[in-house]
Structure formats: C-alpha cells, structure tokens
C-alpha positions, 0 to 999 in steps of 0.5 A, a space after each residue: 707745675 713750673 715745668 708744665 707752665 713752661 711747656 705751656 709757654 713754649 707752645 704758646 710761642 710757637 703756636 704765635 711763630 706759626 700764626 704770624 707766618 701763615 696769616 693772610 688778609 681777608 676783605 672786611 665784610 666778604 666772610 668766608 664762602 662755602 665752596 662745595 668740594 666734588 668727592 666723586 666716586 670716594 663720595 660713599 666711601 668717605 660717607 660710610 667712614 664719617 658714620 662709622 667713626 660717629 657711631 663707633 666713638 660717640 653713639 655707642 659710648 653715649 648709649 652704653 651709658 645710658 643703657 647702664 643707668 638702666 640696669 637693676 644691678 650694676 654690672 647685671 642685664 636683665 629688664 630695664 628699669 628707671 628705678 634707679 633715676 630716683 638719685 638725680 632728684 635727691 637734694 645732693 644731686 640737685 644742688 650739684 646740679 644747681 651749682 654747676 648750672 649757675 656757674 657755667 652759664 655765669 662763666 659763659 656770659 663772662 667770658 662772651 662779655 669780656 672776650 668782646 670786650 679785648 676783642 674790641 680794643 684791638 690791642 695784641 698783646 691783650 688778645 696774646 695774654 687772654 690766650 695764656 690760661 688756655 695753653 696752661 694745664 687746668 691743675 696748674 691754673 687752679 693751683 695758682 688760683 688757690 695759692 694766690 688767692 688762700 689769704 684775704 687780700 686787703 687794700 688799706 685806702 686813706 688809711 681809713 678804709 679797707 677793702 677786702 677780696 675774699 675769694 679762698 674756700 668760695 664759689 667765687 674762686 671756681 668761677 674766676 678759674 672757669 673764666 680764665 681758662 676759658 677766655 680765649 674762646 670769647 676773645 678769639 670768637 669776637 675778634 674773627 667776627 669782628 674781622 669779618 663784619 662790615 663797617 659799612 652797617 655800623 657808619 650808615 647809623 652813624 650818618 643817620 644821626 646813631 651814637 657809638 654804642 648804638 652804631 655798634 648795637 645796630 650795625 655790627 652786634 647783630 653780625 657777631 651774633 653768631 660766633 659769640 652764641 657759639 663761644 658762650 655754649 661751648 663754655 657752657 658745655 665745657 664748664 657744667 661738667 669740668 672736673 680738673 679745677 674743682 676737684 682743687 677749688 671747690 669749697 668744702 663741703 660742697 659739689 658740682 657734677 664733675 665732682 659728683 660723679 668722678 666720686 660716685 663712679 671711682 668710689 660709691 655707687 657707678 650705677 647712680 654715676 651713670 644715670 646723672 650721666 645720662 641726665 646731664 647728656 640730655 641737658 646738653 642735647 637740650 642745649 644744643 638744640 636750642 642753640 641750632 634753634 
C-alpha cells in the first residue's frame, strides 16, 4: 500500500508540474465556444471508425450481457426466456440494490456539496488536497479507512462528556470512502464552472438590494447548474456499482451490487449475475436520459 501511495504522489506532482505550465487565463464569463472543425473528405472515414469502435467495444458487450441473462441454461442457446428475471425481485437482491442506490446518491449530493464548497474558498491548496484520493489506489484508500477507523474514536469534552465516532463494520464508513474518492469530480466541476461564470449576474442582485447568499443563489448557481449535475451523476454512476472498496469496507453480512455480483459471477450463479447486470444497465440508461432530459 505504501508503494502504491507513493506512485500516487509522484503522479499527483507531476500532473500539478504540467498543469501550472500549461495554464492559460480565459476571460470570465466568455465560456468556451464551439468551433466547428471541417473534416472534408475524411468525414465518412472517421465517421465510420467512431461507430465501429461504439459498436464493437460498448453495444455488443452491453447486449451480449443482456442476451445471456436471457439464456434457459447458462452457456446453452435456445428460446429466449425472462424466467430467470425472477432473481432481481428476491429480498437479497433488492436490499443490495436498495443499499447501493441510497448510497451513491448520498455520495453523489455529498461530493457535489462539498466540492462547491472548496471550490468556493478559492484556497489551492484545499483544491490540491480534495485531488489526493483520486490519484490513490481504491484499495489502499479503503485500507486506510478501515485501519483508522476499526477502533472507536472518543473525545472526552470537560471531562464530563464524551463523544464517539462509530464508523467501523457500518455503512457509514463505505459512504465516507466513496466521497473521498470521489471528491475531486465536484471540486474540479464547481471551480471551472465557477471559473467561467459571469460575476456580473451575481453584482447586479447585489445593486438590487440581493444579500450574499441570494446573489449567489440567483446570479451565479444557475450558471453551475450544469457542470455540478454533471459531477454528481458521474458519481452516482460510478458509486451504485464500485466493487473495489466494498469488497473491504462493506459490513458483515450485507451487500451492494458490486459485491453482489462479483460473488454470483466468480462463485454461484453468472446466469442471475447477468440478469441483475442487465437491470442496473437499464437503471443507468434511466439516469442518463433523465439528466439529458
């Protein structure tokens, strides 16, 4: 773990050598234009490899999954049947399903939240810092969570009172690894947004007799919109099926559909691994098209 966190920091500081030299001042509140590019004659051609690639990498793999959870007998073609869809409603795989839902969209609010809020005071140093666990291993980040936190940690406050943080062996502490991992999408979304947006908004509500927060509110949130409902999906996509940190963190006795199907599929049953495969596929394309939407 401590080599890999130390290939970790090594990236980290090269990926900020590189940023610093390469950055460039944008006017506030310009954005970044589209310019169309005039492929010419290499239009059809580089048309024709764009779909090749989606096909061959995304659709096949995607229906070949759910083409198998179709199957009667796993390996065995015949007549297709949705006998085996039954697995997704039985009680384990709806509380997997549950739990892993509650928590990415939990981790998602967090990390769109905070990352503002870093965003927000401007300080680089804070921004460098929610940047960290991103570059880390997600095994080396869950190891450091479980170490830290297998103990109860108590604060003794006038001697009187006490408090203590309980995080070991609950959801609590997987959701605290998927915001920390995943920080660095709401912290970068929110300040290129923040970046680009026109402070003129946010200082005529301000003229108009507006206080900070609703300045803010008015003039200069609806401008993030965007890129902040963008980092929060991404999280949430990336959250409602991580397998390497709960495979470490998650309490015993319990599951969420990382861990669900990494089991089903190296251990019981791929048949069912499949077909809950194919219904958190179209969980994700529901999202998807609500966020285009």
């Amino acid at each position: 773990s401590v080599e890999l966190l130390a290939v970790a920091v090594g990236v980290l500081l090269l990926n900020g050598w590189l940023a610093k030299a390469g950055r460039v001042r944008l006017p506030r509140g310009k954005g970044l234009g589209q310019k169309v590019l005039s492929l010419g004659r290499l239009r059809w051609l580089v048309s024709t490899g764009a779909w090749a690639t989606a096909i061959t990498l995304i659709v096949l793999p995607l229906g070949a999954i759910f083409l198998t959870g179709l199957q009667p007998t796993w390996g065995q073609w015949g007549s297709l049947t949705f006998k085996h869809w039954g697995v997704v409603v039985q009680p384990r795989t709806l509380q997997a399903m549950g739990v892993s839902l509650a928590l990415a969209l939990f981790a998602a609010l967090l990390v769109g939240a905070i990352g503002l809020m870093i965003a927000m005071t401007k300080r680089r140093w804070l921004e460098t810092l929610a940047d960290a666990p991103s570059a880390i291993p997600g095994t080396v980040l869950a190891l450091a969570l479980l170490v830290t936190f297998s103990r109860d940690v108590r604060v003794v406050a006038f001697e009187r009172v006490a408090f203590v943080l309980a995080l070991g062996n609950t959801f609590w502490l997987l959701l605290l690894s998927y915001v920390v991992k995943h920080l660095a999408l709401g912290v970068r979304s929110s300040s290129d947004a923040l970046s680009q947006a026109d402070p003129t908004l946010g200082e005529a509500a301000r003229l108009s007799g507006a206080g900070r927060f609703r300045a803010f509110v008015d003039g200069i949130f609806p401008q993030l919109r965007g890129a902040l409902s963008a980092a929060v999906l991404l999280t949430f996509l990336t959250c409602v099926s991580e397998l390497t940190m709960s495979v470490l963190l998650i309490p015993t006795g319990n599951d969420v559909l990382g861990t669900l199907l990494f089991e089903l599929q190296s251990y019981a049953d791929p048949g069912s691994a499949a077909v809950i495969a194919s219904a958190l596929l179209l969980v994700v394309l529901a999202a998807l098209l609500v966020q285009s939407a």
